[in-house]
PyMOL commands that place a pseudoatom at each C-alpha (Angstrom):
pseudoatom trace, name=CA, resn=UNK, resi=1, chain=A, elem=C, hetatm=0, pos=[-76.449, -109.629, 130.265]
pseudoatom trace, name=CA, resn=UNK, resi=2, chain=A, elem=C, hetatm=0, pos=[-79.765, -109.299, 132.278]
pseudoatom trace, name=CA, resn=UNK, resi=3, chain=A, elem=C, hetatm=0, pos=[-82.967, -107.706, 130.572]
pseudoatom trace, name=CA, resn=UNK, resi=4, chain=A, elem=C, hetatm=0, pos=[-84.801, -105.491, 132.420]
pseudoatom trace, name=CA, resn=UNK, resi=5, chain=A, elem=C, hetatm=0, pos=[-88.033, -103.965, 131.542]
pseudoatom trace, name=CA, resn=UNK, resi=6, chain=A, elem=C, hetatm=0, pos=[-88.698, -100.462, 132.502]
pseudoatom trace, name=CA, resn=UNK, resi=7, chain=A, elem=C, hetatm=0, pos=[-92.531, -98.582, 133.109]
pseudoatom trace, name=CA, resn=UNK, resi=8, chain=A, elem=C, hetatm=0, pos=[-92.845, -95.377, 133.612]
pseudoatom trace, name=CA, resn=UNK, resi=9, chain=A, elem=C, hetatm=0, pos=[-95.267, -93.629, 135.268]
pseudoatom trace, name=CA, resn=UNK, resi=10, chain=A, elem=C, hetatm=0, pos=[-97.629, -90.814, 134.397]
pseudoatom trace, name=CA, resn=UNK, resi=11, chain=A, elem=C, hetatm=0, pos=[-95.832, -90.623, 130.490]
pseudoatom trace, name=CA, resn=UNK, resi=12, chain=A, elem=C, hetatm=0, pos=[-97.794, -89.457, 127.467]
pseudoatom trace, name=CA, resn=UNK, resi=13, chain=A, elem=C, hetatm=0, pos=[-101.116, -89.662, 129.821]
pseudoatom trace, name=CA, resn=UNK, resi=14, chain=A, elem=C, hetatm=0, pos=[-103.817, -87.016, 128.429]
pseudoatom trace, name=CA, resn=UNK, resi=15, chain=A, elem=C, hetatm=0, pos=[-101.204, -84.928, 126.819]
pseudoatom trace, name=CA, resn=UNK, resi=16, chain=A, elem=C, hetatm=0, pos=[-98.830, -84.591, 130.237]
pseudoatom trace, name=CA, resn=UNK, resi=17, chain=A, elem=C, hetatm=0, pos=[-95.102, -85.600, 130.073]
pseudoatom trace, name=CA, resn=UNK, resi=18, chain=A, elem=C, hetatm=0, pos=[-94.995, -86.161, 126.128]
pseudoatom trace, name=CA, resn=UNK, resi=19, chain=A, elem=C, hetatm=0, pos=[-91.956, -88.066, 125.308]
pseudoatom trace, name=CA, resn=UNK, resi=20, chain=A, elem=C, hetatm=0, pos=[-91.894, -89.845, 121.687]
pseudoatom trace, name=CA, resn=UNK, resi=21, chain=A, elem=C, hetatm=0, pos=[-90.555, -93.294, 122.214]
pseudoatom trace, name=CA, resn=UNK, resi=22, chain=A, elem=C, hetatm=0, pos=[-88.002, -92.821, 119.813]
pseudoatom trace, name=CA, resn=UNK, resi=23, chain=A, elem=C, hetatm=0, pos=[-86.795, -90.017, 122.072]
pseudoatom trace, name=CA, resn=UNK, resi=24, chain=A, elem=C, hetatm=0, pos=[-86.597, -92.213, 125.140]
pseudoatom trace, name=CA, resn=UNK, resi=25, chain=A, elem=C, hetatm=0, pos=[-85.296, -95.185, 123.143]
pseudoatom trace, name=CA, resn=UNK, resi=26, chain=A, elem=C, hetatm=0, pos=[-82.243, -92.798, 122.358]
pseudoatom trace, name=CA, resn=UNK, resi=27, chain=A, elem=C, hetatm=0, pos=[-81.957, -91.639, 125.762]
pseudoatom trace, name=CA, resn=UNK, resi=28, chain=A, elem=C, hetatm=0, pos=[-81.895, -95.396, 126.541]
pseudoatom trace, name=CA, resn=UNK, resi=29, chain=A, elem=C, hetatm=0, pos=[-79.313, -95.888, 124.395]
pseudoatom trace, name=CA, resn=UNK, resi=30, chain=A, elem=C, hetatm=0, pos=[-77.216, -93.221, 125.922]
pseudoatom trace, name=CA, resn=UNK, resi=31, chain=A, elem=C, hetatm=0, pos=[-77.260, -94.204, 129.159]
pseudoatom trace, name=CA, resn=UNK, resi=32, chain=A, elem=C, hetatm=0, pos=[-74.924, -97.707, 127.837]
pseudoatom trace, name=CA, resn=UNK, resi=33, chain=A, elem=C, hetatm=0, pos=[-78.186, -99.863, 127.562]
pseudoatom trace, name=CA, resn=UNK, resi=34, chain=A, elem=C, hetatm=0, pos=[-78.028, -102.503, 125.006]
pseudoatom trace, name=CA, resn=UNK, resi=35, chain=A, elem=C, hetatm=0, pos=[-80.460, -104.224, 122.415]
pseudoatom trace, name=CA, resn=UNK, resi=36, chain=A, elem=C, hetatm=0, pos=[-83.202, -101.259, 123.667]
pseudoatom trace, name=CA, resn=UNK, resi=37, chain=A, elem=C, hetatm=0, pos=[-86.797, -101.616, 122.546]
pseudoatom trace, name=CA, resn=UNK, resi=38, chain=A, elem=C, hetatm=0, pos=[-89.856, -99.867, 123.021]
pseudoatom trace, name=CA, resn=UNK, resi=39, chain=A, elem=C, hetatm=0, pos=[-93.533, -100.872, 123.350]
pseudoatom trace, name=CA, resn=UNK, resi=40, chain=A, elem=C, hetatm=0, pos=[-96.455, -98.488, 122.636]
pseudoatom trace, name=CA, resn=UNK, resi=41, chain=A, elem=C, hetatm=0, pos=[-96.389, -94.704, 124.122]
pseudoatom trace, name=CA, resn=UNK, resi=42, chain=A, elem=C, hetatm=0, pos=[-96.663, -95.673, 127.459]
pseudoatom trace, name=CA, resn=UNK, resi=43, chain=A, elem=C, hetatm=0, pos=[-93.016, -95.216, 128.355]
pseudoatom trace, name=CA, resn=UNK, resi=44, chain=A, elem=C, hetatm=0, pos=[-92.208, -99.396, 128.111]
pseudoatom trace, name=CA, resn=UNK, resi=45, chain=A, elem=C, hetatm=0, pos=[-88.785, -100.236, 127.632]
pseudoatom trace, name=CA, resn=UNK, resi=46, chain=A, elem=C, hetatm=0, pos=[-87.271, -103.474, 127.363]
pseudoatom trace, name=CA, resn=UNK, resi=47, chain=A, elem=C, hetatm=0, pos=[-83.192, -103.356, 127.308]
pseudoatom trace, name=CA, resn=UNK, resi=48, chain=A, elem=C, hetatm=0, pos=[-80.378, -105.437, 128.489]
pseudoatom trace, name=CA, resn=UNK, resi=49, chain=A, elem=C, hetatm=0, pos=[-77.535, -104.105, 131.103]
pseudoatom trace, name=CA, resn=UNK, resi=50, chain=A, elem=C, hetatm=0, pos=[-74.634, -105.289, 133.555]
pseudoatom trace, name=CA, resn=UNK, resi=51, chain=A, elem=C, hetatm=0, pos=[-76.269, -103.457, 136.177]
pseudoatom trace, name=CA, resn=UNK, resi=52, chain=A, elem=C, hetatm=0, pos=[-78.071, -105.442, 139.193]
pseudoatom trace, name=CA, resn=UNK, resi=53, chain=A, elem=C, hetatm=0, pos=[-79.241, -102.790, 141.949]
pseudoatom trace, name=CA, resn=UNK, resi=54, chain=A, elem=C, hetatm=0, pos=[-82.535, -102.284, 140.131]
pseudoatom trace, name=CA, resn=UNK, resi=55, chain=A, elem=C, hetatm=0, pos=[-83.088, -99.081, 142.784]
pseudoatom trace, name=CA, resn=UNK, resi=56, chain=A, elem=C, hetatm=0, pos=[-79.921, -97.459, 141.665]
pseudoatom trace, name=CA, resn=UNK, resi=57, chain=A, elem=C, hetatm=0, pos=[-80.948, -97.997, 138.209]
pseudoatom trace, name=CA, resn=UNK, resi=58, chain=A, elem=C, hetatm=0, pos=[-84.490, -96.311, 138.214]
pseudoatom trace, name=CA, resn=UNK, resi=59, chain=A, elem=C, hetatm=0, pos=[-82.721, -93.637, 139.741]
pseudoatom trace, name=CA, resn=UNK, resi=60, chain=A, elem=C, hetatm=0, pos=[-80.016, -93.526, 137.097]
pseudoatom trace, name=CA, resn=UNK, resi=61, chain=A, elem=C, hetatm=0, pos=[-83.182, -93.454, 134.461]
pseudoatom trace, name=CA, resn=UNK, resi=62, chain=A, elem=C, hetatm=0, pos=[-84.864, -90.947, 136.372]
pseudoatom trace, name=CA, resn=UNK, resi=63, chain=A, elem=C, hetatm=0, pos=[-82.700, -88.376, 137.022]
pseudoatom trace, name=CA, resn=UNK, resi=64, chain=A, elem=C, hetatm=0, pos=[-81.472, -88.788, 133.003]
pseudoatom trace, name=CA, resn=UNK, resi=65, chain=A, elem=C, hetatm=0, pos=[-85.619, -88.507, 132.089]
pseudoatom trace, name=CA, resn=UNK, resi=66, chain=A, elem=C, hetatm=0, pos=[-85.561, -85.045, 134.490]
pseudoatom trace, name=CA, resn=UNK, resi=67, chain=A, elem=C, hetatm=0, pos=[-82.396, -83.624, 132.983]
pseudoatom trace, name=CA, resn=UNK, resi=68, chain=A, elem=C, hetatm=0, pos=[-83.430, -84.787, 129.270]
pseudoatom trace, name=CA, resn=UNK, resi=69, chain=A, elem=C, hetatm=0, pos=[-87.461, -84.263, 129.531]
pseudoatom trace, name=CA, resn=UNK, resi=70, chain=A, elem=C, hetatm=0, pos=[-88.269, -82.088, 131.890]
pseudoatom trace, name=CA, resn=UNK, resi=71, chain=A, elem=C, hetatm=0, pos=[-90.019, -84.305, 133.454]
pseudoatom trace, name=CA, resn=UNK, resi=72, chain=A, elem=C, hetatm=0, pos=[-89.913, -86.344, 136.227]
pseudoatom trace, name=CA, resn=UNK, resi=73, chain=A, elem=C, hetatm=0, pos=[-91.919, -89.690, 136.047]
pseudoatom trace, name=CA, resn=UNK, resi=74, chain=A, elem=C, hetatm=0, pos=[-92.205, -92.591, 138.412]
pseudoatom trace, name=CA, resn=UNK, resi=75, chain=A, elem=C, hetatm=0, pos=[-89.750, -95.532, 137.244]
pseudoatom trace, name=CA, resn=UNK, resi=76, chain=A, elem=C, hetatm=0, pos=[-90.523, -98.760, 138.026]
pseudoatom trace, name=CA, resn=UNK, resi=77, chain=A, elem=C, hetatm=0, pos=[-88.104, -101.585, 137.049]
pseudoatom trace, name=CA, resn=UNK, resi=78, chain=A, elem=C, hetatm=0, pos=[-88.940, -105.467, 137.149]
pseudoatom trace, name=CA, resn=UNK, resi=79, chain=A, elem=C, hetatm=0, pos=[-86.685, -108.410, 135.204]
pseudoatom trace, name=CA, resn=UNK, resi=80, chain=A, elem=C, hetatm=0, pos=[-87.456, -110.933, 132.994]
pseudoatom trace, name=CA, resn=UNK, resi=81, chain=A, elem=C, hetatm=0, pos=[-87.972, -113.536, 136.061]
pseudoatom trace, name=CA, resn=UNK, resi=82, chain=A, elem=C, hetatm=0, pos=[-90.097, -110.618, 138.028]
pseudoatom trace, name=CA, resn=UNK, resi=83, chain=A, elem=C, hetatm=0, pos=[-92.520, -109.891, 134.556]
pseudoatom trace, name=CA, resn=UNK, resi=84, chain=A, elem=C, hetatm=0, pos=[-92.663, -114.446, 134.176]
pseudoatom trace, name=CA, resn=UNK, resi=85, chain=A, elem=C, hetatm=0, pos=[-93.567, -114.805, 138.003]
pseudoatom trace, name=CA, resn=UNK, resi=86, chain=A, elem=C, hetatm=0, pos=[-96.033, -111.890, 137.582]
pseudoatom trace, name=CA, resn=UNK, resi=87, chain=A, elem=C, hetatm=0, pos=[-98.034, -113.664, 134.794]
pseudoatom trace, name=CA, resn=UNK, resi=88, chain=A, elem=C, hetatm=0, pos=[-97.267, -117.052, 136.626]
pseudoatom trace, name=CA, resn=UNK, resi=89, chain=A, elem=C, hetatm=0, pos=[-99.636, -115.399, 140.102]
pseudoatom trace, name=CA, resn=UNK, resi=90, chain=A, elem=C, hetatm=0, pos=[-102.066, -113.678, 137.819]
pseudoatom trace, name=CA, resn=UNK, resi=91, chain=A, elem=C, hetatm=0, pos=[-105.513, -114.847, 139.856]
pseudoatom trace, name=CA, resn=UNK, resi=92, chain=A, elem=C, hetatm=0, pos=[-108.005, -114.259, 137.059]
pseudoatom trace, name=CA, resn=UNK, resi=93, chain=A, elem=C, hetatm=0, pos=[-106.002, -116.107, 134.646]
pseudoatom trace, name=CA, resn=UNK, resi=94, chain=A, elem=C, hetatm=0, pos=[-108.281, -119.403, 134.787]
pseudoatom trace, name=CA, resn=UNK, resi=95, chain=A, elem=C, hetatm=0, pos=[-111.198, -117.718, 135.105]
pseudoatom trace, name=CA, resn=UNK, resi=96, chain=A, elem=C, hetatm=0, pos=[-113.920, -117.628, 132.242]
pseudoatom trace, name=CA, resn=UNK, resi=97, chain=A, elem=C, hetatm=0, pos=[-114.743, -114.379, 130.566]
pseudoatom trace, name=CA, resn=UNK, resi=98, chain=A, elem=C, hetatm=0, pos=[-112.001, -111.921, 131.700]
pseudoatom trace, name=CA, resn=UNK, resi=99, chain=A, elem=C, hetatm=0, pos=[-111.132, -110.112, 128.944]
pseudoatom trace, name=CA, resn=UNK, resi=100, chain=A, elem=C, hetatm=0, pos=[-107.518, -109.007, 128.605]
pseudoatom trace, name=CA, resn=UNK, resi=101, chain=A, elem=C, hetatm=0, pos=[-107.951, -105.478, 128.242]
pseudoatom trace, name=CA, resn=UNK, resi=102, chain=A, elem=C, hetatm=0, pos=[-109.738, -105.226, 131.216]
pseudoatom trace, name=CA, resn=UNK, resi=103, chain=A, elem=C, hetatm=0, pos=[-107.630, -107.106, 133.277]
pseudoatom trace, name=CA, resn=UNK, resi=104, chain=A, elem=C, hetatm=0, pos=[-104.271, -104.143, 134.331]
pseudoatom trace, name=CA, resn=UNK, resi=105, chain=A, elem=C, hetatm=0, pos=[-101.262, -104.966, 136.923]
pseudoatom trace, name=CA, resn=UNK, resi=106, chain=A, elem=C, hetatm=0, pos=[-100.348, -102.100, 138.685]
pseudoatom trace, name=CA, resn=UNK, resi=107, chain=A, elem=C, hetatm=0, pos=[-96.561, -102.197, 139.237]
pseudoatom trace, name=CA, resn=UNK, resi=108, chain=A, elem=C, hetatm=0, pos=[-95.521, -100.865, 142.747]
pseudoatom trace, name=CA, resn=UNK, resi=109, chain=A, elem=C, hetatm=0, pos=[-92.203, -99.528, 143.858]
pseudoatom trace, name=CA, resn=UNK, resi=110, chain=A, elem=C, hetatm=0, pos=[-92.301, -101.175, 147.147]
pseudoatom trace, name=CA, resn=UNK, resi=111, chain=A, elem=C, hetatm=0, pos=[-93.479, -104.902, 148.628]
pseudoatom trace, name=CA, resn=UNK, resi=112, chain=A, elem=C, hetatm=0, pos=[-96.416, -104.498, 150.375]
pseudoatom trace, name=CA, resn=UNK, resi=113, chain=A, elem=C, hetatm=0, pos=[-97.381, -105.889, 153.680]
pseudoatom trace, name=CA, resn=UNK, resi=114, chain=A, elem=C, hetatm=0, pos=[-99.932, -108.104, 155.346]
pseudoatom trace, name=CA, resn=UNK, resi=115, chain=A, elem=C, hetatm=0, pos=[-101.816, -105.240, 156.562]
pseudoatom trace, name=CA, resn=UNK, resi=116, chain=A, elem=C, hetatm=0, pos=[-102.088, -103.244, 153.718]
pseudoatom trace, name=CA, resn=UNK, resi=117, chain=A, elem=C, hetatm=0, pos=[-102.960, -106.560, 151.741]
pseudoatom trace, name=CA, resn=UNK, resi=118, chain=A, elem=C, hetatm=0, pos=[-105.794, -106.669, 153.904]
pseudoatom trace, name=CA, resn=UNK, resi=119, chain=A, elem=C, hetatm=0, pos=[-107.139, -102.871, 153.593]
pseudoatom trace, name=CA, resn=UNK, resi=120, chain=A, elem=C, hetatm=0, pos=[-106.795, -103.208, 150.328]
pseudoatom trace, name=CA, resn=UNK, resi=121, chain=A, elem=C, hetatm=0, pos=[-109.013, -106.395, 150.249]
pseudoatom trace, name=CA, resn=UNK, resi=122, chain=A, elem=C, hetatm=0, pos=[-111.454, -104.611, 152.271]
pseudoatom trace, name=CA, resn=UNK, resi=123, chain=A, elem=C, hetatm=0, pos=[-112.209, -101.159, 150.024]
pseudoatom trace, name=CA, resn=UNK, resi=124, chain=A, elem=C, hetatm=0, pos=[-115.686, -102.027, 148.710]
pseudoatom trace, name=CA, resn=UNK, resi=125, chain=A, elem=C, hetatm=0, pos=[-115.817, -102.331, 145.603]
pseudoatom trace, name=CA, resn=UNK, resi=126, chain=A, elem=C, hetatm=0, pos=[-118.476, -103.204, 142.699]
pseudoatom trace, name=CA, resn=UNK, resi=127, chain=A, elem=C, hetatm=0, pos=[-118.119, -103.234, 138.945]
pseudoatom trace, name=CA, resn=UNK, resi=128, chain=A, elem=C, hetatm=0, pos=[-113.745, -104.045, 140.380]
pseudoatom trace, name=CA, resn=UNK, resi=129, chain=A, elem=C, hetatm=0, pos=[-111.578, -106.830, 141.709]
pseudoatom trace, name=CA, resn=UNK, resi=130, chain=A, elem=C, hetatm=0, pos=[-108.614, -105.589, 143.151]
pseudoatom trace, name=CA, resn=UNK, resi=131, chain=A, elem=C, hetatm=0, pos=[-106.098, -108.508, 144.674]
pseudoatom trace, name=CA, resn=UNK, resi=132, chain=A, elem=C, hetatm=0, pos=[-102.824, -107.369, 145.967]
pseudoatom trace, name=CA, resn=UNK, resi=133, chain=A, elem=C, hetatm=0, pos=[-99.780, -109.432, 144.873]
pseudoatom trace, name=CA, resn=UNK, resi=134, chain=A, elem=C, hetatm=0, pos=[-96.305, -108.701, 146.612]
pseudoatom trace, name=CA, resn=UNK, resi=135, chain=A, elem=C, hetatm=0, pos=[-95.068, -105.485, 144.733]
pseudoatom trace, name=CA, resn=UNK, resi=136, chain=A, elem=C, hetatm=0, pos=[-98.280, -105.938, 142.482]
pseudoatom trace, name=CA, resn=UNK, resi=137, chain=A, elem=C, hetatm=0, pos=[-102.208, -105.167, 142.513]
pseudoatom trace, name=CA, resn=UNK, resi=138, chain=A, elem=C, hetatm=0, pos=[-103.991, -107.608, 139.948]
pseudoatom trace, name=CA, resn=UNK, resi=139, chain=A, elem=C, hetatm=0, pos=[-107.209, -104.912, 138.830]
pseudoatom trace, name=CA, resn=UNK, resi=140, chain=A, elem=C, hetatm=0, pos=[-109.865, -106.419, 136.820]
pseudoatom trace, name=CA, resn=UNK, resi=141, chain=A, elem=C, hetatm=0, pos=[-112.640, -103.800, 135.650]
pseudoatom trace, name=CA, resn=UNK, resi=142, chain=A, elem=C, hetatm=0, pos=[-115.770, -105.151, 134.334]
pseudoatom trace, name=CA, resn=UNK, resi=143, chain=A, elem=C, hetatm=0, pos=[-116.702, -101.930, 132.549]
pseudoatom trace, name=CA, resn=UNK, resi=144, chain=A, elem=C, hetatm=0, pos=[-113.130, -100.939, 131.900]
pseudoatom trace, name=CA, resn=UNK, resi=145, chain=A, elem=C, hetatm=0, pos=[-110.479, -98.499, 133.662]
pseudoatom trace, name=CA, resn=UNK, resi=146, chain=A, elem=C, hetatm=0, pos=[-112.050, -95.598, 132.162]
pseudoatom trace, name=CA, resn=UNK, resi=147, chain=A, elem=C, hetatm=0, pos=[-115.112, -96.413, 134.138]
pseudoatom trace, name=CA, resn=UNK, resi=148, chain=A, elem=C, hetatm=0, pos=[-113.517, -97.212, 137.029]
pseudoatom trace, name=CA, resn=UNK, resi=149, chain=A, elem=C, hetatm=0, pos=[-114.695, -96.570, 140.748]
pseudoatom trace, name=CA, resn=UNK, resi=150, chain=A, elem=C, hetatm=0, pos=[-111.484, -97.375, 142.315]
pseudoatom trace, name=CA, resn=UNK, resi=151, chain=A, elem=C, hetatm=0, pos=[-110.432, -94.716, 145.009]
pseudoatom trace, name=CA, resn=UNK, resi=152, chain=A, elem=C, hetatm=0, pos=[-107.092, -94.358, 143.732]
pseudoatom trace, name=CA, resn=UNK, resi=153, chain=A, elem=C, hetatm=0, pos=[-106.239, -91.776, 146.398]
pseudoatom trace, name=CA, resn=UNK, resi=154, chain=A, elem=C, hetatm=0, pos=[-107.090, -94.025, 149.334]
pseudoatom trace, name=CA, resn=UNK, resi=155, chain=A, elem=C, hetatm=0, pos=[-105.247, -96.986, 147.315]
pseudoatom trace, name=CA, resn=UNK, resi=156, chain=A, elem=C, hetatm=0, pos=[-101.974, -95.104, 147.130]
pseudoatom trace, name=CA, resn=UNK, resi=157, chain=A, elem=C, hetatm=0, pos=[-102.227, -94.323, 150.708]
pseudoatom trace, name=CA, resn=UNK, resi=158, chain=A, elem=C, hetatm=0, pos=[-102.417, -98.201, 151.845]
pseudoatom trace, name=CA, resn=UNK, resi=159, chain=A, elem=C, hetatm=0, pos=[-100.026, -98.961, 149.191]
pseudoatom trace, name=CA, resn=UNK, resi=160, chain=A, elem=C, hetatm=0, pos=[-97.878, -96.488, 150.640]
pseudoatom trace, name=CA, resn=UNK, resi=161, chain=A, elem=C, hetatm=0, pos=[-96.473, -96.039, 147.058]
pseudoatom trace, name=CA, resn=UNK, resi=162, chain=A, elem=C, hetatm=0, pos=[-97.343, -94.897, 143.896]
pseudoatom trace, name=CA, resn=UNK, resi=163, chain=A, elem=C, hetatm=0, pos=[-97.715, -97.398, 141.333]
pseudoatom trace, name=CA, resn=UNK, resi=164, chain=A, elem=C, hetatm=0, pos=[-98.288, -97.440, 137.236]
pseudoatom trace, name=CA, resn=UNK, resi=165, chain=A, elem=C, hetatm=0, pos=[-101.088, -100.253, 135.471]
pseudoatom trace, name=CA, resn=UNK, resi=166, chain=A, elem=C, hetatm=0, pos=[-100.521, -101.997, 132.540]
pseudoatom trace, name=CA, resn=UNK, resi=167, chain=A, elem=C, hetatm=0, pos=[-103.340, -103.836, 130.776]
pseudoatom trace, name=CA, resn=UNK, resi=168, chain=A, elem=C, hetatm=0, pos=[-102.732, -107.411, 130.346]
pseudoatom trace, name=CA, resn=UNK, resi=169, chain=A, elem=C, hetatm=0, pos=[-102.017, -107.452, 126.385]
pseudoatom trace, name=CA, resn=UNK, resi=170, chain=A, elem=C, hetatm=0, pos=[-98.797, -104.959, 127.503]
pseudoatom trace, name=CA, resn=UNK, resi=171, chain=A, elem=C, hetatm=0, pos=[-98.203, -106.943, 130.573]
pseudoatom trace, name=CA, resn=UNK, resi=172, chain=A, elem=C, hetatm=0, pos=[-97.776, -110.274, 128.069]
pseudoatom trace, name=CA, resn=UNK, resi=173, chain=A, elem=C, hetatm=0, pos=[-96.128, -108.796, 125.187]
pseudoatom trace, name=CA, resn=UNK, resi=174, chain=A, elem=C, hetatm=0, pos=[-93.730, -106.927, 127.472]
pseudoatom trace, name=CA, resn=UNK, resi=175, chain=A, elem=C, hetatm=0, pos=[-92.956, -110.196, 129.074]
pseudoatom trace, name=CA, resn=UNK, resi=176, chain=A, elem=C, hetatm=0, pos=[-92.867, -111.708, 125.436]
pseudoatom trace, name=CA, resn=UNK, resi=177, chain=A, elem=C, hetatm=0, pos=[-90.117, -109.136, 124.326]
pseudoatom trace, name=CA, resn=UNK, resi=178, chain=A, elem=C, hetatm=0, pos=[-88.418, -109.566, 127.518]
pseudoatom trace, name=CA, resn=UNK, resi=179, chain=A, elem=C, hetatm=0, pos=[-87.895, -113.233, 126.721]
pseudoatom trace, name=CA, resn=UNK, resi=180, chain=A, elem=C, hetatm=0, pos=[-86.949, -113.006, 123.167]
pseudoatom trace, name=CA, resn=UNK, resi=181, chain=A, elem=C, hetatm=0, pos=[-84.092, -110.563, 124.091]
pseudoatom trace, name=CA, resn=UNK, resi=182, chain=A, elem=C, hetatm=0, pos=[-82.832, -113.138, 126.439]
pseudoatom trace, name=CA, resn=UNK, resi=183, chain=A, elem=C, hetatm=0, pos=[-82.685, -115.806, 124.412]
pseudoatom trace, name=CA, resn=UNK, resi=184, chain=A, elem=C, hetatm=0, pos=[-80.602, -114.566, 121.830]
pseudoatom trace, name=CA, resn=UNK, resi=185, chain=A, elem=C, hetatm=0, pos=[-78.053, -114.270, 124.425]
for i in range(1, 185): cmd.bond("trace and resi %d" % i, "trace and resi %d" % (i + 1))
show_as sticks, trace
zoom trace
């Protein structure tokens, strides 16, 4: 059975869409999903399930969040292979002094394209590194997201999707869960 790890957008973010984990780990649970675990209050869940169209899924999750919650966030979906490939193109990861929680992947809902690979390479930028991946933007913030200058507006616009970050300790232990559920297939 497939593990799939799912991010949510926007969830338990300055007091806005509160959802206790154990909550959405039940609501998991509902919805048929087996082995499901959670990871901090960021709305990460790792689970396993027979079902492949990833798109179909998120809305599946979605729509349950709405009816449960009351709340509607973004649901981004990758698999085990999509989190490993992530942290296999990760462009600071042999660089000297990056520090992990500085370093955040912003998971898109859509591939990007050469041209908005390009604007995006082109916002000036200068305590940030942004690098676009494929459905992916690699952030690095010297001073730390909190501080960050990054037009997020004008990002979302090239993007031409809304995306939600992870730092890199999530991004890893995420992808750490991910495999440990699959092995014990």
């Amino acid at each position: 059975m497939p593990v799939v790890i799912s991010l949510l957008r926007a969830v338990n973010v300055g007091g806005h869409a509160v959802i206790k984990m154990a909550d959405l780990r039940a609501l998991f649970e509902s919805l048929k999903f087996k082995d499901v675990q959670t990871y901090v209050q960021s709305g990460n869940v790792v689970f396993q399930t027979d079902e492949k169209d990833l798109e179909k899924l998120a809305l599946k999750i979605q729509g349950a969040i709405a009816r449960k919650f009351g709340v509607t966030p973004g649901v981004i979906l990758r698999t085990t292979a999509e989190m490993r490939d992530v942290a296999k193109r990760n462009p600071f990861a042999n660089r000297k002094g990056i520090e992990a929680n500085k370093l955040h992947v912003s998971f898109l809902g859509a591939k990007l394209g050469p041209a908005a690979c390009d604007q995006l390479l082109a916002i000036p930028l200068t305590a940030e590194e942004l690098i676009p991946g494929s459905r992916e933007l690699f952030i690095y913030c010297s001073n730390g997201m909190g501080q960050s200058k990054i037009p997020w507006a004008k990002v979302d616009k090239i993007c031409g999707t809304r995306g939600t970050a992870r730092n890199w300790n999530s991004v890893s232990k995420l992808l750490e869960m991910a495999e440990a559920l699959e092995s014990t297939k």
